[in-house]
C-alpha positions, -999 to +999 in steps of 0.1 A: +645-185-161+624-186-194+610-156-214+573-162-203+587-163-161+609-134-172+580-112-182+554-122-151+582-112-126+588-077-143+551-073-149+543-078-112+573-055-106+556-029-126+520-036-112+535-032-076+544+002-077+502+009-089+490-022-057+508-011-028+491+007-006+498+029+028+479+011+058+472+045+069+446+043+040+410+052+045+382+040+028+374+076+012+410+075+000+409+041-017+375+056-032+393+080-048+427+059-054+401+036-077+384+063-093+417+076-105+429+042-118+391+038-133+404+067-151+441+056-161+426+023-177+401+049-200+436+068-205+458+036-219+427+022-238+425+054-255+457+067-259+477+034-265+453+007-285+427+033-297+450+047-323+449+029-361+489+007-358+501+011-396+528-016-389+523-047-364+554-043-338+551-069-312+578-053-292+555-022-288+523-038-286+539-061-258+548-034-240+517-014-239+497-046-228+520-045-200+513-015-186+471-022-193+478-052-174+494-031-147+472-010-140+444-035-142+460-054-121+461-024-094+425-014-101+415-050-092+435-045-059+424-015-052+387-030-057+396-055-032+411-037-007+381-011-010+357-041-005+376-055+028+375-017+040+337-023+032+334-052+051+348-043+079+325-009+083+295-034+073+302-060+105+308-026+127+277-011+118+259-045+123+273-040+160+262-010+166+228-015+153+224-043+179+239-023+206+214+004+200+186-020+194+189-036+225+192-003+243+162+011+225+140-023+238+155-015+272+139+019+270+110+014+253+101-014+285+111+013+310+090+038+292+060+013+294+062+011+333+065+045+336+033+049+312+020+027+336+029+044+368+016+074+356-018+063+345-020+049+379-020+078+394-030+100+369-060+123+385-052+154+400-072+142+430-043+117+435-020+144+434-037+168+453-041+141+482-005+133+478+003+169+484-017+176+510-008+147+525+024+161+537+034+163+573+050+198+568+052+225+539+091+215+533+080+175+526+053+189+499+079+211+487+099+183+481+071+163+467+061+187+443+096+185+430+096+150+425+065+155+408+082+178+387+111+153+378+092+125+373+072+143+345+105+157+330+119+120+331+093+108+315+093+130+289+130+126+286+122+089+284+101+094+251+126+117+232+154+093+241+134+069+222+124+089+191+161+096+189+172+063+193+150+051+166+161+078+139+204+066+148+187+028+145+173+039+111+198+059+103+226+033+103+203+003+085+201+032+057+241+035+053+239-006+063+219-015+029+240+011+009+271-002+022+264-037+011+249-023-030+284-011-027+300-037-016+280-060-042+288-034-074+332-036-059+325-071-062+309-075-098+333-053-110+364-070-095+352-101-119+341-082-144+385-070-147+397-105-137+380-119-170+395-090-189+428-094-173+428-135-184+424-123-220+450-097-218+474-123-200+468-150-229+475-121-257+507-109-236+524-146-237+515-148-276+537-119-279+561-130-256+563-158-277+568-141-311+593-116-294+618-144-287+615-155-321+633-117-327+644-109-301+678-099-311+667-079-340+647-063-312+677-058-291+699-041-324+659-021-327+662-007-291+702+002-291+698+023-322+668+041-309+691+047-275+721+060-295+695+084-316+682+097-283+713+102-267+725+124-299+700+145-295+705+144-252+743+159-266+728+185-287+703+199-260+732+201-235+755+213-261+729+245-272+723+250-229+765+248-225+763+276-250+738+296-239+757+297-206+786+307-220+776+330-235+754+347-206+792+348-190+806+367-219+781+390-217+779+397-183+821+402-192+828+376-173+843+357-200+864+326-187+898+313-198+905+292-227+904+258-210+884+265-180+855+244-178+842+251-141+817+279-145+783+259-155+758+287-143+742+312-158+748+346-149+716+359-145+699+391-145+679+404-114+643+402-133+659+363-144+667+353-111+630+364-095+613+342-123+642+310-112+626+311-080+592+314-094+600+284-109+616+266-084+587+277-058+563+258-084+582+223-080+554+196-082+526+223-088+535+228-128+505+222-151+516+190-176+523+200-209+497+183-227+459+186-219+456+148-216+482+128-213+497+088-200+536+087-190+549+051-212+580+060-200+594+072-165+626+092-161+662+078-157+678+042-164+653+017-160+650-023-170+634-024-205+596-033-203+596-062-223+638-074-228+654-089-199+690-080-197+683-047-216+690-013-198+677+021-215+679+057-206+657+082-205+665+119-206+631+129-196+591+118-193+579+102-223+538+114-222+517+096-242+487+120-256+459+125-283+466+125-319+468+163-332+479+165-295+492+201-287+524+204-260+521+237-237+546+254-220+547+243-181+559+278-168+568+311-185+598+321-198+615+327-233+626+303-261+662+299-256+665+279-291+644+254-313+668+219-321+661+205-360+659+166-355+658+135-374+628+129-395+616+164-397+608+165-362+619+192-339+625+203-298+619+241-278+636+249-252+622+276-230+645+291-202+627+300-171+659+315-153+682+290-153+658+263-156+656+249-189+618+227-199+627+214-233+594+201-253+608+171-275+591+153-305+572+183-322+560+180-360+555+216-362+563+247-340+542+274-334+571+297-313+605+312-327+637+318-307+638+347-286+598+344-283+582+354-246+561+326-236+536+322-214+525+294-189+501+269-204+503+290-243+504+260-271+546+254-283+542+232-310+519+204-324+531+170-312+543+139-338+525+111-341+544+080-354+535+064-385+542+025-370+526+021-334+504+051-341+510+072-309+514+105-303+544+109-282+560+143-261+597+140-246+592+166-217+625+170-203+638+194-174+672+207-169+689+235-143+719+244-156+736+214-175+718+193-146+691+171-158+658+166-131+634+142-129+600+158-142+581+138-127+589+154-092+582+191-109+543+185-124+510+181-106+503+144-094+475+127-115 
């Protein structure tokens, strides 16, 4: 298999988890599926090729064209799908409009003769004569009735029509805005296929120059992995600790050697905000105001090297420069972890749930500190080289990392 087919298949993989769609679907649902990835392409233009790149790195830029083309790729199918959907609604209405159009001529004839009829025998002197007429008082009852009906039919006859008329109008109205719809899903679904061609030719121009490196890359991404799993050591090491310690306290201090106790003992106020927390699982706010995940949770192919597994501890968010990180839930910081570079990590124990806020420049919290949900932790770090502003959100209970993705809101 060759680089370029390499990168096509895992692109597709990627764009495939964006383009597939329930069948359940409606069309107000793909509306609003579209919208959103409207949005997400504003998101990656902004937050991934808007900021000033000190340093060309092919590997990154090849990797965030990827995921443009991605979600291009679903917005275009999305598009599509929505314009089918379109379609579909378009050829029904069309069939209902003839239905009711044929119907309305139907009645509009029998209204006529009935028009007729009635003008016929219009004067009263008609129906006096057809009254009195009668062979008995019970047949000009009866006559008087139909009278009655007839007059009640036909004015039946002419509100029928009226309303006829306004569901006729009424559907040629959502008919013709149907089809401008229809018309702008179909502009724009070129519009992003010549965007997407352009993007494609830059993406195998970078393949290209990646294989050129590409095992100075690999040595590139293999340090970076070692670095973050250092510092995946040092957070569990800090919440090992701070377990151990809630035991000792509680004088429940275990022998030297025994490993098995990895709870925290937790007072009664502590447990009630645990299952606060745990009550709030895919309801927490995100923990920046705008944000783009480059990097799900979990081991996970590497975006641009084939062959090339990574891990990732937590959600790697992609935000604004100058970009703030708020706490997801309240709680208290349990400790704040020096890194490499300056850089530094909270951790903020919500029971014993731990929300650790990696990749901070500065901090705006001490140890100890009562936070609140959605109150500002740190200020984010924005690297030098690709010139993104990157937060590490990472969840833990007890020593037992979970995927964050499952605990914040949906975007």
């Amino acid at each position: 298999m060759t680089v370029v087919n390499f990168y096509k298949i895992l692109f597709l993989s990627i764009a495939l988890v964006y383009v597939l769609p329930s069948n359940a679907q409606t069309r107000k649902q793909l509306e609003a599926k579209r919208k959103r990835l409207k949005t997400e392409i504003t998101k990656v233009n902004r937050l991934l090729f808007a900021a000033q790149k000190n340093e060309k790195n092919a590997l990154e830029d090849l990797k965030d064209l990827n995921q443009k083309i991605a979600v291009r790729t679903a917005f275009i199918a999305s598009i599509h799908k929505e314009s089918s959907f379109l379609s579909t609604e378009i050829n029904e209405n069309q069939k209902e409009i003839n239905k009711l159009t044929k119907k309305l001529k139907t009645l509009k004839k029998d209204y006529a003769e009935i028009i007729f009829k009635s003008y016929k025998s219009k004067s009263k002197q008609n129906r006096i004569l057809f009254l009195l007429s009668s062979q008995s008082f019970q047949q000009a009852y009866k006559r008087l009735e139909y009278m009655k009906q007839y007059s009640s039919f036909q004015k039946h006859q002419g509100e029928e029509i009226v309303s006829q008329t306004a569901v006729i109008k009424s559907l040629n109205d959502s008919l013709l805005f149907k089809k401008q719809v229809k018309e702008t899903l179909i502009f724009t679904e070129r519009e992003q296929k010549g965007k997407i061609e352009l993007d494609k030719k830059n993406q195998e121009k970078l393949v290209s120059k990646i294989k050129k490196k590409e095992q100075r890359y690999v040595k590139e991404i293999r340090k970076k992995q070692q670095e973050e799993a250092k510092i995946a050591a040092q957070i569990d090491k800090i919440i090992k600790d701070a377990i151990a310690k809630s035991n000792k306290i509680k004088g429940k201090k275990l022998a030297k050697g025994n490993t098995s106790k990895k709870e925290f003992v937790l007072s009664p106020e502590a447990k009630v905000l645990a299952v606060q927390f745990q009550k709030n699982k895919g309801k927490l706010p995100w923990p920046v105001d705008e944000g783009l995940v480059i990097r799900r949770y979990g081991k996970q192919a590497h975006p641009t090297l084939r062959g090339i597994t990574i891990t990732s501890t937590g959600l790697h968010i992609a935000t604004k420069k100058g970009g703030k990180a708020h706490s997801v839930f309240k709680g208290k910081v349990l400790a704040i972890q020096l890194l490499t570079g300056g850089k530094k990590a909270v951790l903020i124990q919500h029971g014993n749930y731990i929300t650790t806020y990696n990749n901070l420049e500065r901090v705006y919290v001490k140890k100890g500190d009562s936070i609140k949900t959605g109150q500002e932790i740190g200020k984010i770090f924005t690297n030098r080289v690709t010139g993104k502003t990157t937060l590490i959100f990472v969840v833990h209970k007890e020593t037992q990392r979970q995927n964050p993705a499952s605990w914040i809101l949906k975007r």
